[in-house]
Backbone of each chain as ProteinMPNN parsed JSONL, in Angstrom:
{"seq_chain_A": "XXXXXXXXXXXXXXXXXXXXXXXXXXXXXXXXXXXXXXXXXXXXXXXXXXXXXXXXXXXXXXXXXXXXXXXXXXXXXXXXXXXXXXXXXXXXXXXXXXXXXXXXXXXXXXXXXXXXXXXXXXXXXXXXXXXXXXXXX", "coords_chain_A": {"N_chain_A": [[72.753, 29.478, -26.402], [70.955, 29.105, -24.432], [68.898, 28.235, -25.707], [69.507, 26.019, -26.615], [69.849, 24.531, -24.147], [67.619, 24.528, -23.55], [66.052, 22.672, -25.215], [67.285, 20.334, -25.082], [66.544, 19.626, -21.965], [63.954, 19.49, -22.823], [64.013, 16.769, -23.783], [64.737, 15.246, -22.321], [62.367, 15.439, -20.839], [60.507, 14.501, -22.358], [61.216, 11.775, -22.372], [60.693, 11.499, -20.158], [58.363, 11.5, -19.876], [57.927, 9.621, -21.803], [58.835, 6.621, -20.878], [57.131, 6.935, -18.124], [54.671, 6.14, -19.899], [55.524, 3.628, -20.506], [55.925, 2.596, -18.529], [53.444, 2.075, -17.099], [52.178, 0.821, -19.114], [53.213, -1.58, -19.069], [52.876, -2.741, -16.463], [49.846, -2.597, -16.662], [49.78, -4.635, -18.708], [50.855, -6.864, -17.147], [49.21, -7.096, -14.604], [46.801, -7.903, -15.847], [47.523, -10.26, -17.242], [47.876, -11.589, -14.98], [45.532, -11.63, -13.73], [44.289, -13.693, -15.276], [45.324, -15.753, -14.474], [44.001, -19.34, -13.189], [42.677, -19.228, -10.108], [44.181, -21.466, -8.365], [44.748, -24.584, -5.477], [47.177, -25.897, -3.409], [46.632, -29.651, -3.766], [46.691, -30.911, -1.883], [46.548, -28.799, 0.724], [43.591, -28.872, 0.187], [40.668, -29.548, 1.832], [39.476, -33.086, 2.505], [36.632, -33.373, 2.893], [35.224, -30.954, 1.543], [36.142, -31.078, -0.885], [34.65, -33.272, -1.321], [32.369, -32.521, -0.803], [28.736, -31.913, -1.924], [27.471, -29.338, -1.841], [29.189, -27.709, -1.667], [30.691, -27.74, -4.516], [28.509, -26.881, -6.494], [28.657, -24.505, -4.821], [30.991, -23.593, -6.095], [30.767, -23.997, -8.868], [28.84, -21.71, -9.199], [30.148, -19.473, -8.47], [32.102, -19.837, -10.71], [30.933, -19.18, -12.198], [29.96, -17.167, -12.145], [32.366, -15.356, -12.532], [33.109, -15.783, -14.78], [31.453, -14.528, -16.509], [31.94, -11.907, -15.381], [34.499, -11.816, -16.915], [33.992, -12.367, -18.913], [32.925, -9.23, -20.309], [34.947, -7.993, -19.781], [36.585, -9.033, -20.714], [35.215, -8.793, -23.972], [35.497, -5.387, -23.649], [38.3, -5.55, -23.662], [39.147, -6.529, -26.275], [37.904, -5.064, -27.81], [39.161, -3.221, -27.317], [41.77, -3.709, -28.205], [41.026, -3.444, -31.098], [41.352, -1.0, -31.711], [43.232, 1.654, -33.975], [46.106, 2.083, -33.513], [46.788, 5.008, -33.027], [44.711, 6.236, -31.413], [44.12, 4.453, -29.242], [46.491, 4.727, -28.193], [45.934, 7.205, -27.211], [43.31, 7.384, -25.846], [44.514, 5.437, -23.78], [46.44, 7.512, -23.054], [44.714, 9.73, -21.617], [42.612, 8.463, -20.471], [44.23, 6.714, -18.415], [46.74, 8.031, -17.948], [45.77, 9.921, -17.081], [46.165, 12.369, -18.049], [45.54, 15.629, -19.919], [44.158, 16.529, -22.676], [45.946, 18.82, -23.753], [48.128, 18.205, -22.836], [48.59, 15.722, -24.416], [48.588, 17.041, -27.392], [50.834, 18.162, -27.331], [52.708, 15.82, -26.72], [52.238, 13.673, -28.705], [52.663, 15.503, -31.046], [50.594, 16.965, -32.255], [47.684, 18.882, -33.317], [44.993, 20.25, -30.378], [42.508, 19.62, -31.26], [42.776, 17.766, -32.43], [43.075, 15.433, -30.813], [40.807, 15.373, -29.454], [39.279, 14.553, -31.509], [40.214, 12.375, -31.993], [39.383, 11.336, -29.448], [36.446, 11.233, -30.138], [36.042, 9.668, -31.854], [37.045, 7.242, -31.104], [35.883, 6.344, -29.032], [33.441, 6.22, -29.353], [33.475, 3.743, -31.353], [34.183, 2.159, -29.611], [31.85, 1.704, -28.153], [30.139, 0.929, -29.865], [31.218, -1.333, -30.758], [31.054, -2.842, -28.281], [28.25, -2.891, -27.964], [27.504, -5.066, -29.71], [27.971, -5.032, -32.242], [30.069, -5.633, -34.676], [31.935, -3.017, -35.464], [34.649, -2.323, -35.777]], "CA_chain_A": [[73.061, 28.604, -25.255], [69.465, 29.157, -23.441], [67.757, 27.836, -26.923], [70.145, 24.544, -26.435], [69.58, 23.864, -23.01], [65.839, 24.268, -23.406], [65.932, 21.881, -26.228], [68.017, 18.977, -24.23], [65.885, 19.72, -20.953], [62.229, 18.704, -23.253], [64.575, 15.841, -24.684], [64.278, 14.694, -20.818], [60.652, 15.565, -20.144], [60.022, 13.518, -23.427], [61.806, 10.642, -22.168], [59.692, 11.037, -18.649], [56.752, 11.361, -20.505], [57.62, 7.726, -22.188], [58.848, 6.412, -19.308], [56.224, 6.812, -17.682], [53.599, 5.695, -20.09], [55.995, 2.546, -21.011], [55.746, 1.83, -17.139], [52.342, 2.022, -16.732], [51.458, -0.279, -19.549], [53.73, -2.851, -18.475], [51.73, -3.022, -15.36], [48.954, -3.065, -16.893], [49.794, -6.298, -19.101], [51.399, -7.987, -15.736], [48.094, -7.566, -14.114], [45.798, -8.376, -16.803], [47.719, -11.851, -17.295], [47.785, -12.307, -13.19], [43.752, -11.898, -12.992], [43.815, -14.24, -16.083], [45.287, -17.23, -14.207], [43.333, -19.764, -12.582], [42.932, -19.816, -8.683], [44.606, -23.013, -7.893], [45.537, -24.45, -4.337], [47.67, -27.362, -3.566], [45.303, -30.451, -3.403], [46.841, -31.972, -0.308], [45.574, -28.044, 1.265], [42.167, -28.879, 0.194], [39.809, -31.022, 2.771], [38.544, -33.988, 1.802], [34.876, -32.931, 3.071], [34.889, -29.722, 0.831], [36.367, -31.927, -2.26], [33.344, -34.357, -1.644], [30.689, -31.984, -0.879], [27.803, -31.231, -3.113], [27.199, -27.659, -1.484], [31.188, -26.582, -2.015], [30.595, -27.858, -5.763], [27.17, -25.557, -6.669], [29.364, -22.84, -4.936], [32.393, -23.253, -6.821], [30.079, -23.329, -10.151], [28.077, -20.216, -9.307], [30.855, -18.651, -8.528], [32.683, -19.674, -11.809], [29.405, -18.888, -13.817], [30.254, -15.509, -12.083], [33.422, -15.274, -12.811], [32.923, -15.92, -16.2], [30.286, -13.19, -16.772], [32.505, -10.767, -15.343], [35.206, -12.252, -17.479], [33.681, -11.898, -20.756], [32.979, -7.69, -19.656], [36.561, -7.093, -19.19], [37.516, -9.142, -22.211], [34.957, -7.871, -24.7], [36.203, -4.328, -24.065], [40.091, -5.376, -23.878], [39.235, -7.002, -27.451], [37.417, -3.571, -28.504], [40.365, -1.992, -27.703], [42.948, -4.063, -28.836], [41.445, -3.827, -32.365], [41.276, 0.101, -32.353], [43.691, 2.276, -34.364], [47.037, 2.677, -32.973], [46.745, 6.363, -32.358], [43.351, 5.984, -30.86], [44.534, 3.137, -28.542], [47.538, 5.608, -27.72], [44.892, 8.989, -26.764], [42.92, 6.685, -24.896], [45.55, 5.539, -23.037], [46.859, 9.027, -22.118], [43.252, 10.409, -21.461], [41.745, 7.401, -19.019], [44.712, 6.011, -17.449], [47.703, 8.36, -17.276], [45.11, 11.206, -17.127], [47.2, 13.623, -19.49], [45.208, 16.783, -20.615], [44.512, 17.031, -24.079], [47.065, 19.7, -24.15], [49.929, 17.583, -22.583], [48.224, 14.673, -25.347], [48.882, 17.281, -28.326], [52.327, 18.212, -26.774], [53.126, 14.684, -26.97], [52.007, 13.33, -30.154], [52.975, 16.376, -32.012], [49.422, 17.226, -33.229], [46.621, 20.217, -32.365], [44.01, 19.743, -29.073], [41.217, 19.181, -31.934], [42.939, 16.206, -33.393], [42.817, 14.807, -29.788], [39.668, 15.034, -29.544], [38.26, 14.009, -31.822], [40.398, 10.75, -32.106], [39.202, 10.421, -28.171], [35.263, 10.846, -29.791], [35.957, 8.355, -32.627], [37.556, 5.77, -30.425], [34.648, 6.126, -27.809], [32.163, 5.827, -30.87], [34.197, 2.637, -32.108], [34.105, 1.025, -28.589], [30.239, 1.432, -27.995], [29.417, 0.371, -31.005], [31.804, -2.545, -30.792], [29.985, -3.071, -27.182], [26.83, -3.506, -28.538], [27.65, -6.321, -30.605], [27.992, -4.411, -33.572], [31.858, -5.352, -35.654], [32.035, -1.626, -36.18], [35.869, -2.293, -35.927]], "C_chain_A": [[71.768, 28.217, -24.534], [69.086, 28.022, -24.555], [68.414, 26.295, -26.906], [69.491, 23.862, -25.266], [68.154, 23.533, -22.972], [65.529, 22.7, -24.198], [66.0, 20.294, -25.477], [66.503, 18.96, -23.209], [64.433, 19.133, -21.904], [62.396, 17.582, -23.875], [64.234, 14.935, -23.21], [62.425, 14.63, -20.039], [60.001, 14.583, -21.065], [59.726, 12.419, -23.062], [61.152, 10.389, -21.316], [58.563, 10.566, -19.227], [56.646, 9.39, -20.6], [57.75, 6.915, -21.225], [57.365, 6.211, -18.85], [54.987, 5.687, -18.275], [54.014, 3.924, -20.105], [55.902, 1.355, -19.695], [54.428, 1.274, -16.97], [51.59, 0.66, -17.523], [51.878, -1.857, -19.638], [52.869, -3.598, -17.437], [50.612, -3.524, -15.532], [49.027, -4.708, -17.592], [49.982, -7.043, -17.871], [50.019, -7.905, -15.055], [47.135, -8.225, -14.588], [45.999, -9.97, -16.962], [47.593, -12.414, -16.113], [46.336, -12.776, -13.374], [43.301, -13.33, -13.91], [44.103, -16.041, -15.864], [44.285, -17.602, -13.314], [43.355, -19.728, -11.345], [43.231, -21.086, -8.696], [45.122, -23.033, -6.207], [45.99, -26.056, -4.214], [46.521, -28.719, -3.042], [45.804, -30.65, -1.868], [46.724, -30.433, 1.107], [44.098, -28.473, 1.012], [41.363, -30.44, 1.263], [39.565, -31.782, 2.177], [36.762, -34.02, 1.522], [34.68, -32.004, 2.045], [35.177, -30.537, -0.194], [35.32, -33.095, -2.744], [31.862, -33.537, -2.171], [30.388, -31.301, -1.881], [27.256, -29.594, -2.959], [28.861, -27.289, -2.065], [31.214, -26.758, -3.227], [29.768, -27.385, -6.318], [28.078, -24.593, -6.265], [30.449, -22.391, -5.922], [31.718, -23.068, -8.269], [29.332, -22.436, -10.35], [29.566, -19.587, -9.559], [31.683, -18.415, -9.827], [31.793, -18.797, -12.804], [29.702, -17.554, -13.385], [31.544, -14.393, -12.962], [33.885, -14.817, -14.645], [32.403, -14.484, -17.087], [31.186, -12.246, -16.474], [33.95, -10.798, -16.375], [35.311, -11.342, -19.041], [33.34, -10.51, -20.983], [34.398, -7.322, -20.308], [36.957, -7.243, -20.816], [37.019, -9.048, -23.638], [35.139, -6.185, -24.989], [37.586, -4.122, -24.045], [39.827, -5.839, -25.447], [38.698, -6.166, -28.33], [38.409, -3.059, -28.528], [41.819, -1.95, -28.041], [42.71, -4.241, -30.501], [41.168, -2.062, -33.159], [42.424, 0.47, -32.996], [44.79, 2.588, -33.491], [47.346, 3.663, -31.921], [45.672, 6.522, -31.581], [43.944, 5.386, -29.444], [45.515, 4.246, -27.553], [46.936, 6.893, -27.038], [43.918, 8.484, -25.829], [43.443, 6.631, -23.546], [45.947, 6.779, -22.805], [45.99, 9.692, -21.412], [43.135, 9.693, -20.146], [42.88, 7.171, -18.447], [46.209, 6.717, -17.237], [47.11, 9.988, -16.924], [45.859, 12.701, -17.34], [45.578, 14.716, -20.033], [45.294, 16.5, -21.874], [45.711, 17.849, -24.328], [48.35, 19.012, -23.983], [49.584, 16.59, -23.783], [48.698, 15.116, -26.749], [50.17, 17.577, -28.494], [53.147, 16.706, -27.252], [53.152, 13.906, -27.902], [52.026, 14.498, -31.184], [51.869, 16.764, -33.037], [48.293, 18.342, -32.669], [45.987, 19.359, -31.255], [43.008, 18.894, -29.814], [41.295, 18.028, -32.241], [42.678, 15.265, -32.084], [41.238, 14.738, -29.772], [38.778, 14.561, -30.347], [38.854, 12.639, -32.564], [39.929, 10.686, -30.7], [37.337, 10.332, -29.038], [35.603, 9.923, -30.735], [36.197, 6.747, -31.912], [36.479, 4.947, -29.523], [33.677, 5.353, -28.362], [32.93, 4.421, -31.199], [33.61, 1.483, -30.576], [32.663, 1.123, -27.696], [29.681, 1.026, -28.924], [30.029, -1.414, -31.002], [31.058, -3.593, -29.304], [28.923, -3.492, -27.206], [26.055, -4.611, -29.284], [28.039, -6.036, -31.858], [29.785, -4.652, -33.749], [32.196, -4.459, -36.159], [33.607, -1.477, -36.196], [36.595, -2.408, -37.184]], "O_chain_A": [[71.593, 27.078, -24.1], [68.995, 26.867, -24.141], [67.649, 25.388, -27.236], [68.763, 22.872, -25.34], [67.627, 22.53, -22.491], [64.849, 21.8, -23.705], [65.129, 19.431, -25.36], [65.495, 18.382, -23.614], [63.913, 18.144, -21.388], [61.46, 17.097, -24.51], [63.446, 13.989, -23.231], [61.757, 14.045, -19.187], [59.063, 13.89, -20.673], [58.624, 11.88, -23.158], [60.756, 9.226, -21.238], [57.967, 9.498, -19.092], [56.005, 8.478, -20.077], [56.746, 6.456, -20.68], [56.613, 5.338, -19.283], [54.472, 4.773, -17.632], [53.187, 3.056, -19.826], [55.844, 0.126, -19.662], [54.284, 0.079, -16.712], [50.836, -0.183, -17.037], [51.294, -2.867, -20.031], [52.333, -4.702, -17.529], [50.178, -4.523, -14.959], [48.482, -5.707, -17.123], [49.146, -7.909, -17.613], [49.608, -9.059, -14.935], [46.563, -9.093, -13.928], [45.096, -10.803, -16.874], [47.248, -13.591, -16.014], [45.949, -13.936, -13.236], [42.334, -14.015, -13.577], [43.654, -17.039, -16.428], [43.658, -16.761, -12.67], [44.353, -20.375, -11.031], [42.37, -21.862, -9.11], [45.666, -22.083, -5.645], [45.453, -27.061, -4.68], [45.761, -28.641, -2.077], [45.102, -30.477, -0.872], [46.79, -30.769, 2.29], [43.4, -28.295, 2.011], [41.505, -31.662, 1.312], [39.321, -31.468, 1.012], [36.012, -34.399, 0.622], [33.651, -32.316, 1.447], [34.088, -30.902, -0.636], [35.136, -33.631, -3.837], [30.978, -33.635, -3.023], [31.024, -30.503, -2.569], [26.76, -28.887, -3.836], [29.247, -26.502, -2.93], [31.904, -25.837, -3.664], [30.336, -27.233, -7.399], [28.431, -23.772, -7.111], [30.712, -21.282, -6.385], [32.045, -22.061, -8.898], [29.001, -22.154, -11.501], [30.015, -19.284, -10.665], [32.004, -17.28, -10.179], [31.982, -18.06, -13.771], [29.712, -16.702, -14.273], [31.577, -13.336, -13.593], [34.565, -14.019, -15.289], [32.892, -13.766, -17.958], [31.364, -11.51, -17.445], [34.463, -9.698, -16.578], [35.936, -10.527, -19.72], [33.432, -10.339, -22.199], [34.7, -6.492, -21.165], [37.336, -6.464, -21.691], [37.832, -9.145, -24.557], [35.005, -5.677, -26.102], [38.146, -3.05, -24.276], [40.691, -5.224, -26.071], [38.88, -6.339, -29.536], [38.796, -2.424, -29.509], [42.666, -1.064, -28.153], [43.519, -4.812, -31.232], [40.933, -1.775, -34.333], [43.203, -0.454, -32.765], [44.518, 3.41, -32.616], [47.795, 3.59, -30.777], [46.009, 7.353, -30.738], [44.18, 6.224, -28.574], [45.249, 4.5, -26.378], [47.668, 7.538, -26.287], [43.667, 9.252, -24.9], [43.152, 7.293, -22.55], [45.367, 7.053, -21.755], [46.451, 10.334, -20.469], [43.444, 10.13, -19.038], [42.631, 7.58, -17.313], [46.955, 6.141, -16.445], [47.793, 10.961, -16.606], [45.917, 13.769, -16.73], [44.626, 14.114, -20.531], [46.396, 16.208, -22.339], [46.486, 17.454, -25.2], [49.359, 19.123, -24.68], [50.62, 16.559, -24.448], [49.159, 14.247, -27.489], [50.74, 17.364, -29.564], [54.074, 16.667, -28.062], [54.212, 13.296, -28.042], [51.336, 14.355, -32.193], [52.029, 16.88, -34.252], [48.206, 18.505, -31.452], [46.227, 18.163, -31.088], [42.615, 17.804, -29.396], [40.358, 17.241, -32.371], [42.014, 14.257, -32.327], [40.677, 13.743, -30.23], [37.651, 14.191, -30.02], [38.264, 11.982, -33.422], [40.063, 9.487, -30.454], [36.736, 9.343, -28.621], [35.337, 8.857, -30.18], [35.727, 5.63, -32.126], [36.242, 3.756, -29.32], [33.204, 4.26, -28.049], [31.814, 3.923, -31.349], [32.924, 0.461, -30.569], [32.56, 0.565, -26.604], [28.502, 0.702, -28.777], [29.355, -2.424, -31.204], [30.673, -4.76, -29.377], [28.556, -4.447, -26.522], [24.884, -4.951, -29.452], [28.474, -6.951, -32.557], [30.619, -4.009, -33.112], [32.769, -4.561, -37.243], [33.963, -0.399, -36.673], [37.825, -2.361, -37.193]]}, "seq_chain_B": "XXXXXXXXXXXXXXXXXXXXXXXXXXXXXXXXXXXXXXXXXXXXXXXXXXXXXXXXXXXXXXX", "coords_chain_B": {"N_chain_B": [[72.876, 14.604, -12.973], [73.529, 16.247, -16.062], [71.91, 17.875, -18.752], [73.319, 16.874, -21.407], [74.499, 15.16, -20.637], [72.775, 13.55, -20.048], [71.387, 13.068, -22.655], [73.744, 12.13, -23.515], [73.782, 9.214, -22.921], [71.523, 8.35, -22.836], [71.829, 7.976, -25.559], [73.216, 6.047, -25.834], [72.305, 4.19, -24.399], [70.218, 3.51, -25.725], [71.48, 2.701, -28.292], [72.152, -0.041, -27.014], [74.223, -0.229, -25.234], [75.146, -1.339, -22.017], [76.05, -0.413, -19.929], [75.272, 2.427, -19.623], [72.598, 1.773, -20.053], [71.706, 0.836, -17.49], [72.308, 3.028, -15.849], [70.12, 4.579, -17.01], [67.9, 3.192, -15.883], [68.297, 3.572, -13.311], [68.266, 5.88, -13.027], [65.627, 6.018, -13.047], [64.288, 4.822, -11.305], [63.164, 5.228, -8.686], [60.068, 5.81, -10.002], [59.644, 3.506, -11.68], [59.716, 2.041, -9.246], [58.042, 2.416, -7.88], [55.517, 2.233, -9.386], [55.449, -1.037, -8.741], [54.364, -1.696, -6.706], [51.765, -3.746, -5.571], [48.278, -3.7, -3.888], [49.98, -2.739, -1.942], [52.419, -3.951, -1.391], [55.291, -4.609, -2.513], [56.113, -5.954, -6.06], [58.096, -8.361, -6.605], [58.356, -9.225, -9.069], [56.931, -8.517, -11.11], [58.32, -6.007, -10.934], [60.664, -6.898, -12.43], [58.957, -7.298, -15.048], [58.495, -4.986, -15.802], [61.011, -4.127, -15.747], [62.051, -5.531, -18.153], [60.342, -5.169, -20.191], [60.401, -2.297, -20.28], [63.524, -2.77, -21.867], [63.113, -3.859, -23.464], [61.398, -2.21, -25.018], [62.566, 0.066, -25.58], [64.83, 0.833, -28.072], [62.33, 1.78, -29.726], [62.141, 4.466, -28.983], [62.607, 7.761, -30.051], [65.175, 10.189, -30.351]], "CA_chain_B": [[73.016, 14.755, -14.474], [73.441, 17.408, -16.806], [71.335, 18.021, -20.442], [74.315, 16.571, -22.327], [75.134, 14.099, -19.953], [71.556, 12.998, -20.082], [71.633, 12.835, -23.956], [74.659, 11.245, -24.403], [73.324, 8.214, -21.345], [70.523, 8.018, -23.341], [71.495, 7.511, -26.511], [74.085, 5.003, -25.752], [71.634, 3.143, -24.412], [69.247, 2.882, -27.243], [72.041, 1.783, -28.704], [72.494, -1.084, -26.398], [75.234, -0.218, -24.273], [74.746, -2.276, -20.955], [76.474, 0.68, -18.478], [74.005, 3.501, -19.707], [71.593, 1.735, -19.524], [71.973, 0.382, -16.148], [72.089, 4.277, -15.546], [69.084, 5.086, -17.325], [67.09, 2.765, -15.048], [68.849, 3.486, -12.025], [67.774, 7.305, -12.827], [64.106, 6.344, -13.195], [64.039, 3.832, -10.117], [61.403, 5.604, -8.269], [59.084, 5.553, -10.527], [59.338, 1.807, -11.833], [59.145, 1.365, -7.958], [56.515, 3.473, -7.588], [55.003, 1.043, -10.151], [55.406, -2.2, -9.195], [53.387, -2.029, -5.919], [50.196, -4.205, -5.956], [48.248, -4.357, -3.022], [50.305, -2.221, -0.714], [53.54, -4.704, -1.248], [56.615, -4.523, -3.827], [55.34, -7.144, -6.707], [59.256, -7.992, -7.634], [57.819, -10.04, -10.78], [56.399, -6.722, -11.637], [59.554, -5.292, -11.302], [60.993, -7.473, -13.637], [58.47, -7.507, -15.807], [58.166, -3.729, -15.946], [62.406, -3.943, -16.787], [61.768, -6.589, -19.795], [59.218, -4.31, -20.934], [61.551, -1.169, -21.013], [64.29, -3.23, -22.912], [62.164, -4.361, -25.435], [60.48, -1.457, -26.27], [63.751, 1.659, -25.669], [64.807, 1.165, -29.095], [60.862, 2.92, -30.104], [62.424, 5.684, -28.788], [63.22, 8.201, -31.212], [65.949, 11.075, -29.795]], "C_chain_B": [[72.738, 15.919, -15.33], [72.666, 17.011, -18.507], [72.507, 17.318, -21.034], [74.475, 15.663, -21.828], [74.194, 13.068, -20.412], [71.512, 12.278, -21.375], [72.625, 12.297, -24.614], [74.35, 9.773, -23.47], [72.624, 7.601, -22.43], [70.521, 7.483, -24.491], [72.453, 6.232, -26.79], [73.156, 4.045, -25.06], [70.511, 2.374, -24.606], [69.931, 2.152, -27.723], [72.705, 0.376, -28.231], [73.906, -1.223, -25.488], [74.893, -0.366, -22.692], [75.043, -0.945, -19.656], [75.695, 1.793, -18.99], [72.998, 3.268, -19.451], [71.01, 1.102, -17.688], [71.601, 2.443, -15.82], [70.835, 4.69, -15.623], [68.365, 4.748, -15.679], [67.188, 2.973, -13.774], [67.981, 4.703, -11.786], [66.4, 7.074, -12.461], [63.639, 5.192, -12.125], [62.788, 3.92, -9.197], [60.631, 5.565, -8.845], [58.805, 4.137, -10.709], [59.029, 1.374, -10.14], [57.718, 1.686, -7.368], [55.034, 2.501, -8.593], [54.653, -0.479, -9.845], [55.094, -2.642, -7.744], [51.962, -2.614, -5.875], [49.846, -4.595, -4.194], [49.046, -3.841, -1.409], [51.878, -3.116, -0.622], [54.084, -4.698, -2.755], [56.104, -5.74, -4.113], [57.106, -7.217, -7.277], [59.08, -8.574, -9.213], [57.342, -9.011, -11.494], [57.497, -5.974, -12.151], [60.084, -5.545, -12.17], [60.421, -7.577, -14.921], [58.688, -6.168, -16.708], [60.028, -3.667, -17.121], [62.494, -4.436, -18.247], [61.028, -5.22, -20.752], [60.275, -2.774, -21.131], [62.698, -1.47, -21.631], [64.029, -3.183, -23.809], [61.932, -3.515, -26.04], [61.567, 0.362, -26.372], [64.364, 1.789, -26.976], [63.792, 1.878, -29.68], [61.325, 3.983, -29.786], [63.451, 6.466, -29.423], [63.751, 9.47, -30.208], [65.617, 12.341, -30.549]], "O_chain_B": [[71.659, 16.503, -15.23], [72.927, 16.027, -19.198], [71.381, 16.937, -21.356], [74.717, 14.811, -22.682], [74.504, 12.022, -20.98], [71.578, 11.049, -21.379], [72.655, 11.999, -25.808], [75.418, 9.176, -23.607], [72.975, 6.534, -22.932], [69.65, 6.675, -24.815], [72.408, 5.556, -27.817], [73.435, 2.872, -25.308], [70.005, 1.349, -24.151], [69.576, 0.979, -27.839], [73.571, -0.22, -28.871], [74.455, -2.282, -25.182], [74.334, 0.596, -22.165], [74.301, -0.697, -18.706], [75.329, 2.193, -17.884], [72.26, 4.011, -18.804], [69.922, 1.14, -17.113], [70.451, 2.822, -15.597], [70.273, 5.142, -14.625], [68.269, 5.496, -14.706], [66.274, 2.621, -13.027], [67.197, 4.817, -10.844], [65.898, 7.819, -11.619], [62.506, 4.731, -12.26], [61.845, 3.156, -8.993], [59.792, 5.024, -8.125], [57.922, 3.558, -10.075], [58.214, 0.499, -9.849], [56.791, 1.254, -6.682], [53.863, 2.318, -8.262], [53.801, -1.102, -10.479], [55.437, -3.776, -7.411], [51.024, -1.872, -6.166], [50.514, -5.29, -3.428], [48.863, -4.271, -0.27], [52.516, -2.835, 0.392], [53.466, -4.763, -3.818], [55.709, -6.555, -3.28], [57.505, -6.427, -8.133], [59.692, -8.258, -10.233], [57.577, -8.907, -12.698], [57.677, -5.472, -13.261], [60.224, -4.657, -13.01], [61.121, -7.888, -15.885], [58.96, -6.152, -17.908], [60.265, -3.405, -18.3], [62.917, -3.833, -19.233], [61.365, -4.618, -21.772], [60.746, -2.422, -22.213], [63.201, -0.46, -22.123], [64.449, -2.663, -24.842], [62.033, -3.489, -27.267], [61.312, 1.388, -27.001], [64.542, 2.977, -27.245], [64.248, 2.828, -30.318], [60.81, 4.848, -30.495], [64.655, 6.219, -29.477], [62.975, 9.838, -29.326], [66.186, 13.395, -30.266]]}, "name": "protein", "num_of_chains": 2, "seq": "XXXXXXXXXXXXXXXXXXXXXXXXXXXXXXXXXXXXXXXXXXXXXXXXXXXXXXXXXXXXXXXXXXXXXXXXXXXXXXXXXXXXXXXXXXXXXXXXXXXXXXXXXXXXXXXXXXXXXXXXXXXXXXXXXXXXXXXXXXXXXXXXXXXXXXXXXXXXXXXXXXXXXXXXXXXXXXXXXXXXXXXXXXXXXXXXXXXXXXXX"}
């Protein structure tokens, strides 16, 4: 009876577990596509003076040229790490952003601490190398 | 909810049964809410998004 209930009860902690992570990376996509639209504002808000002027047009292209730069950052290591290994991708994710323990990580993927680790150093190794310019993917 | 209760909720609504899963989500409400704050304010597009996103992907889940 105990050896049942236990069973059910980690059938629920499972489910949190996913849960959880299934939440989190929802979020994450919904933000990732937010930051990815354009600022827009309705024209008939915008002045006519600021829509003429040659200072508000230099700012708005620094600022893009900024924009940009920080752009291509984000989305050379979302494109590192959308072309790692599944399981990698998945130990990552538990590690950096739902900050899971190796131990809750081997718990969860049904595999030793070691294997965690050393898919978190391969992945690391994959996405500094991929960083560097290097197609080590 | 009880272990059994839980497990039979659950698996009825892998299998697409509309009143379990309504349950499920109901159960795990705090959290998705707990989620879908940006900013200090409820994002409800979030919310929604977050639900889509646990439709789609609750079949992956193996019992």
């Amino acid at each position: 009876m105990y050896g049942k209930s236990t069973e059910r009860d980690e059938l629920r902690g499972k489910f949190t577990k996913w849960m959880e992570v299934t939440v989190y990376r929802a979020r994450l996509n919904y933000l990732k596509a937010q930051r990815r639209r354009i600022d827009t504002i309705p024209l008939e808000d915008a002045s006519i003076e600021k829509l003429c002027s040659q200072e508000g047009e230099e700012q708005w292209i620094q600022k893009m040229r900024r924009a940009d730069s920080l752009d291509f950052e984000e989305e050379a290591l979302a494109a590192a790490f959308s072309q790692l290994p599944a399981m990698k991708k998945e130990v990552l994710t538990m590690l950096f952003l739902l900050d899971m323990t190796p131990q809750e990580i081997a718990g969860e993927l049904s595999c030793t601490v070691q294997y965690v680790y050393k898919q978190r150093s391969l992945a690391l190794k994959k996405l500094r190398e991929a960083l560097k310019g290097g197609d080590a993917l | 909810m009880t272990a059994d209760t839980f497990r039979k909720t659950l698996a009825e609504a892998i299998g697409g049964r509309n009143e379990a899963l309504a349950d499920i989500i109901e159960m795990y409400m705090p959290l998705i809410n707990r989620y879908s704050y940006v900013d200090g304010e409820l994002d409800e597009d979030l919310r929604q998004y977050i639900f889509l996103h646990i439709f789609k992907n609750l079949s992956k889940f193996s019992l």
